[in-house]
C-alpha positions as CSV (number, residue, x, y, z in Angstrom):
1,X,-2.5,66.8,256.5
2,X,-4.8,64.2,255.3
3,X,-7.3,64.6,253.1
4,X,-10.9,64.6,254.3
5,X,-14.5,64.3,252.7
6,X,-17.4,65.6,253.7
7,X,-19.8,63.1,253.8
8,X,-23.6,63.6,253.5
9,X,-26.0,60.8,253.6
10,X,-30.1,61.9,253.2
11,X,-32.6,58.9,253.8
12,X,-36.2,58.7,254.7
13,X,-35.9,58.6,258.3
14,X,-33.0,60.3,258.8
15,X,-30.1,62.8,257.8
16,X,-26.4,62.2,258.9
17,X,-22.7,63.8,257.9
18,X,-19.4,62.9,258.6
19,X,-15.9,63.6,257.5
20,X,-14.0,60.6,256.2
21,X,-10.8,60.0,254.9
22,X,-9.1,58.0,251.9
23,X,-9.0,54.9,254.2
24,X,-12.5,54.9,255.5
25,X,-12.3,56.2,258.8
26,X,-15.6,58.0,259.8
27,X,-15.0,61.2,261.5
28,X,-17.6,63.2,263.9
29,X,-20.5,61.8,262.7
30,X,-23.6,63.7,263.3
31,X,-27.5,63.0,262.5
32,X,-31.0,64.0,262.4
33,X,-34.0,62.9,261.9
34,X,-35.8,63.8,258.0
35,X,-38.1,66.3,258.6
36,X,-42.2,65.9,257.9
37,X,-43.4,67.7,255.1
38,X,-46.6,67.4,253.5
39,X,-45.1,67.0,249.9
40,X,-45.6,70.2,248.8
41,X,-42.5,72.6,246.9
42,X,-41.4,75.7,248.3
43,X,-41.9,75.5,252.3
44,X,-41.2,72.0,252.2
45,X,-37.8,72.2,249.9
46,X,-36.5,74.1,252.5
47,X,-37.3,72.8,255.4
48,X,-35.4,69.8,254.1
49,X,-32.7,71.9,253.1
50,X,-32.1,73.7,256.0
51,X,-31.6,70.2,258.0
52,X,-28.7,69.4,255.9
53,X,-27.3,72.6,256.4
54,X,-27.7,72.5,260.0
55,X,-25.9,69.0,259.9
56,X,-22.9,70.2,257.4
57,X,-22.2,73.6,259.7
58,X,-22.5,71.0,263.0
59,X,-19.9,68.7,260.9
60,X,-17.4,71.7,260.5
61,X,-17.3,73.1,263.8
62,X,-16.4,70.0,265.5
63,X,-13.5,68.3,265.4
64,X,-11.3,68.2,262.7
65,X,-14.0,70.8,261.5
66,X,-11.6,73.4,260.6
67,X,-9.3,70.9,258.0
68,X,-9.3,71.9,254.3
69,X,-12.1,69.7,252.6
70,X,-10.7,68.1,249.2
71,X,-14.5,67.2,248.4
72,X,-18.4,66.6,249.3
73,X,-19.5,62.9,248.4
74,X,-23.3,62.6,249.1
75,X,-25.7,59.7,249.3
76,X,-29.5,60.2,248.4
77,X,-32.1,58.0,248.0
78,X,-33.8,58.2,244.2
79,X,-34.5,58.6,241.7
80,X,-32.3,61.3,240.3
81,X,-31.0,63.0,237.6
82,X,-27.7,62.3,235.6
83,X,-24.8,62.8,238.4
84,X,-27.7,63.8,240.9
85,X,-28.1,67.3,239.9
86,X,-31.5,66.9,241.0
87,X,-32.8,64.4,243.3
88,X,-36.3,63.2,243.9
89,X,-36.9,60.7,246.2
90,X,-40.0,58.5,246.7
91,X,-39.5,58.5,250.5
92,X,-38.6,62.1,250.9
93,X,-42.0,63.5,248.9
94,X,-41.1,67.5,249.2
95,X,-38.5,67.0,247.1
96,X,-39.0,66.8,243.5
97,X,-36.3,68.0,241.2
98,X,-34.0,69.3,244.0
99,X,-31.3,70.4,242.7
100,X,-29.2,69.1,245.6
101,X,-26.0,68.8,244.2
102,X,-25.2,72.3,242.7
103,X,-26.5,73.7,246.4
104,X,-24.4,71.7,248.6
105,X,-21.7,72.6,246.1
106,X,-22.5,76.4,247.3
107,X,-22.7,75.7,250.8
108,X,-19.5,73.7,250.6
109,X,-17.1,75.7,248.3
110,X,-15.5,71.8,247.3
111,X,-16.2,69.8,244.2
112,X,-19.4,67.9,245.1
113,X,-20.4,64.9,243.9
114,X,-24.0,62.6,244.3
115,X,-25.2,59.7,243.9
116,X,-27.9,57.2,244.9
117,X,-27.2,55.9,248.7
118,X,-27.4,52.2,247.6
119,X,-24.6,52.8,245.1
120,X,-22.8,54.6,247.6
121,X,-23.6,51.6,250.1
122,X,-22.0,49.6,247.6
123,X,-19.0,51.7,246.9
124,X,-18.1,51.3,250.9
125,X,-18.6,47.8,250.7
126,X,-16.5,47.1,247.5
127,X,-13.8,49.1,248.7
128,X,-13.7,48.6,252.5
129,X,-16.2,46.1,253.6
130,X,-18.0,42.3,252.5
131,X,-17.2,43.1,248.7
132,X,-13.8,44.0,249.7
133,X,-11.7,41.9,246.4
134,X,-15.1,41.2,244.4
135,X,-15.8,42.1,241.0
136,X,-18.9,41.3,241.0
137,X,-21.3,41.4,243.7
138,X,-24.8,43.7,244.2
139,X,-25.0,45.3,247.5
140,X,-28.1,46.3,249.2
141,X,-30.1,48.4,251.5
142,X,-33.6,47.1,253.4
143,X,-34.2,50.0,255.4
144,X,-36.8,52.6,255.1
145,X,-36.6,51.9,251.5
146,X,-35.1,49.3,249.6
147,X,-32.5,50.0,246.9
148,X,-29.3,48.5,245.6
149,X,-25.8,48.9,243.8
150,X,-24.4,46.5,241.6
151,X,-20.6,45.4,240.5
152,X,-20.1,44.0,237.6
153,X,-16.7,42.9,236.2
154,X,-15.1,45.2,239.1
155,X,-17.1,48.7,237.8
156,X,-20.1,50.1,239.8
157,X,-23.2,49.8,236.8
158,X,-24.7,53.2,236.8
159,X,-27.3,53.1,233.7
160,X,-28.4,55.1,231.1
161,X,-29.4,57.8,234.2
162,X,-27.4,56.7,236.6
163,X,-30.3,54.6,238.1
164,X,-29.5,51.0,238.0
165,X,-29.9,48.7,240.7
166,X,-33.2,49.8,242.0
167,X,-34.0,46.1,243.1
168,X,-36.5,47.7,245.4
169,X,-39.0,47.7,242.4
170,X,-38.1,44.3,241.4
171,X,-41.8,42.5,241.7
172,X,-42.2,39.7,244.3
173,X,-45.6,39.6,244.9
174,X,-47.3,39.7,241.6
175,X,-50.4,41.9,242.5
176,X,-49.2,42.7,246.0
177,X,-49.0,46.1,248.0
178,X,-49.1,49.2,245.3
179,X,-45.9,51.0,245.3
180,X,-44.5,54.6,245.6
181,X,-43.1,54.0,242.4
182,X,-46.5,53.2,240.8
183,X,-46.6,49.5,240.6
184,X,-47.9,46.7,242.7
185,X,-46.1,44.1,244.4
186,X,-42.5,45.6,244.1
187,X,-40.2,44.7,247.3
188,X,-40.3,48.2,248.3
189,X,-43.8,47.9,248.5
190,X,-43.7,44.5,250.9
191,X,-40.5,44.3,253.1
192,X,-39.0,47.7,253.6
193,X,-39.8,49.2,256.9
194,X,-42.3,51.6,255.8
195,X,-43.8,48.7,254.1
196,X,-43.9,46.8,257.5
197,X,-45.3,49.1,260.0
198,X,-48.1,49.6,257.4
199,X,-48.6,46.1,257.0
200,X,-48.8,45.4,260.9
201,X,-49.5,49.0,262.7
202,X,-46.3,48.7,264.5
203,X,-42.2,49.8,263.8
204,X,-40.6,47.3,262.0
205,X,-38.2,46.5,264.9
206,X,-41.2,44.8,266.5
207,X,-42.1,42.3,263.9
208,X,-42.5,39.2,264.8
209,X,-40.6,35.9,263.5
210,X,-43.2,35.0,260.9
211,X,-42.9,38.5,259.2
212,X,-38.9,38.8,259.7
213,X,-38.8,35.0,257.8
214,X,-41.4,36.6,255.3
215,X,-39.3,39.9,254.6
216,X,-35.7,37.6,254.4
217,X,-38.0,35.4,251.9
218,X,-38.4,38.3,249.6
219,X,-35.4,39.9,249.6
220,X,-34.1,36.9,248.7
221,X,-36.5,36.2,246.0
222,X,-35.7,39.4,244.2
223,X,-31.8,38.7,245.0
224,X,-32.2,35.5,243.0
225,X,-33.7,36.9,240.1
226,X,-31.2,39.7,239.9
227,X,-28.3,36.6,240.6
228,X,-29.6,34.8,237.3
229,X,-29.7,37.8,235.3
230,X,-26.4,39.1,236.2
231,X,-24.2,36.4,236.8
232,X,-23.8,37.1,240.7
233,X,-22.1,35.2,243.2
234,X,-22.4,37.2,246.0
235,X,-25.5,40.0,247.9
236,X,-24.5,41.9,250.5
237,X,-27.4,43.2,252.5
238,X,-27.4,46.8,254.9
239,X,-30.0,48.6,256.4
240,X,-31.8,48.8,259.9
241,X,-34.3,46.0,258.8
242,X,-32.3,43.5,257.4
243,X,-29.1,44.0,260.5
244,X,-31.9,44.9,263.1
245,X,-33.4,41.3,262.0
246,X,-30.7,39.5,262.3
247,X,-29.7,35.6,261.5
248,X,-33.5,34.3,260.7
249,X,-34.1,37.3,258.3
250,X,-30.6,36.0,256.5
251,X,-31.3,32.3,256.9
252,X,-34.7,32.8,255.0
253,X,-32.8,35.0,252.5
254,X,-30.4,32.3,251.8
255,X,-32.9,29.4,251.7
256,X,-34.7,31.8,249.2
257,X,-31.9,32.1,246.7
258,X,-30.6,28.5,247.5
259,X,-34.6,27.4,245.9
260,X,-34.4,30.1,242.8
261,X,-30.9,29.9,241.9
262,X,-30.7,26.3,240.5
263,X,-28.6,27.6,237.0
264,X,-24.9,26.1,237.3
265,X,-23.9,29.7,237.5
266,X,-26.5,31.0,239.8
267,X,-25.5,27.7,242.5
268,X,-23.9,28.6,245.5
269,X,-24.7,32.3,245.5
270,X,-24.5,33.9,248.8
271,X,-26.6,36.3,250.8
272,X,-24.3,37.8,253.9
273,X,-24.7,41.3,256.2
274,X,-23.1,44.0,255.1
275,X,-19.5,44.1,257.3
276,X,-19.6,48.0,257.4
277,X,-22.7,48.6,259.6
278,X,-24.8,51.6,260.3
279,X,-21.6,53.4,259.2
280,X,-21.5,52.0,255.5
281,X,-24.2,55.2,254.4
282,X,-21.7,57.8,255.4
283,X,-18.7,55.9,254.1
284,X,-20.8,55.0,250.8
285,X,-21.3,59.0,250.6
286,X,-17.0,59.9,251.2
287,X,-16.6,57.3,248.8
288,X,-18.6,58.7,246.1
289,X,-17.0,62.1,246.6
290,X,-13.6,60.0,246.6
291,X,-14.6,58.8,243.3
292,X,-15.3,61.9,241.8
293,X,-12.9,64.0,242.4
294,X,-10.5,61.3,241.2
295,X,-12.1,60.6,238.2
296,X,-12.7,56.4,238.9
297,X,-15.2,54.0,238.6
């Protein structure tokens, strides 16, 4: 029987789980949206909480439901904890500290592993998608939130906490928009989709071409920096924004980097979609349980 992953993937704006296999085939996917809560403990933990259960328990009584599980991956936006044994992320404000791992682990009855949903983006991609044969690539999502996942020398960086690649707090608009995280300016804080429908009073799927050439400018202006510091030939960019924006967002993008990156090794660096689609979250999430349980990078 083949092996199957539960896959969990907690965002923003909404909550999704699948099973998935070794080869990345998504399996009954189900989703929800993320609850409203008023950023307060307690009440607000587990109202969260109970939406992922919901979503795990709708998972296991559908199809291939009742197949042994060799694991739980999960995907969660950040920050977090060492190996996400608690989670606390800016977009989801009633939870702080969660210890989401160790519960799901309960829930489940598998080894459960989690990590941040950009790294996991870039775990699907590396393995199955655009960074498919790359050893060194960053991948990203421009969603709700911004956040990324970087591969360097063919190993997915984690960081001292397992944080890296938060290029969602680069700066690109020095004394710009104040961020979530504290700061001002960050690309969080000017071209995610939160940041958008603040900016003009309308969802983000309605912007018009000025502000979709505007967000592609930034992304790619924090892709560029992270290109010259890393040594990067290649970003691969996810997320409802950035797809639901299509070629002029990625045109801008590129002219972006194309202006910045003018180092012999930063030339020719390439901004392209993510070849995964809205299914790279939950195949990001089996991979990181995939990667856990087997004990590789």
């Amino acid at each position: 029987m083949t092996d199957l992953a539960l896959a969990v993937d907690i965002g923003g704006t909404k909550m999704a789980a699948a099973l998935v296999d070794r080869s990345g085939d998504l399996r009954h996917r189900v989703q929800a949206p993320t609850p409203r809560t008023s950023g307060h403990a307690g009440a607000d933990e587990e109202k969260l909480w109970q939406t992922v259960v919901q979503l795990v328990q709708e998972v296991r009584s559908g199809p291939d439901g009742r197949a042994p599980l060799a694991v739980c991956g999960v995907g969660c936006g950040g920050p977090m904890s060492p190996d996400g044994e608690t989670v606390s992320p800016l977009n989801i404000a009633g939870w702080r500290d969660f210890p989401l791992r160790a519960r799901l682990q309960e829930l489940t009855a598998v080894p459960t592993f989690v990590d941040n949903d950009a790294k996991a983006l870039a775990l699907a991609e590396g393995w199955f998608g655009a960074g498919a044969g790359q050893a060194n690539f960053i991948a990203m999502v421009v969603s709700t939130g911004i956040g990324g996942g970087l591969f360097v020398d063919g190993r997915l960086l984690g960081g001292r906490l397992g944080n890296a690649g938060h290029i969602g707090h680069v700066i690109v608009v020095p004394g710009g928009r104040p961020c979530a995280c504290g700061g001002r300016g960050c690309l969080e804080a000017e071209a995610s989709g939160t940041a958008l429908a603040a900016i003009m009073g309308q969802p983000a799927e309605e912007a018009p071409p000025d502000v979709v050439e505007r967000t592609g400018t930034l992304v790619g202006r924090a892709v560029a920096s992270v290109v010259n510091l890393l040594d990067l030939p290649l970003a691969i960019v996810s997320g409802s924004v950035a797809l639901g924006f299509g070629e002029p967002f990625f045109v801008a993008a590129q002219r972006e980097v194309e202006l910045r990156c003018g180092l012999d090794f930063a030339r020719g660096a390439l901004i392209v979609p993510g070849a995964l689609g809205d299914k790279g979250p939950l195949i990001g999430a089996g991979c990181v349980g995939w990667r856990g349980v087997d004990g590789s990078s």
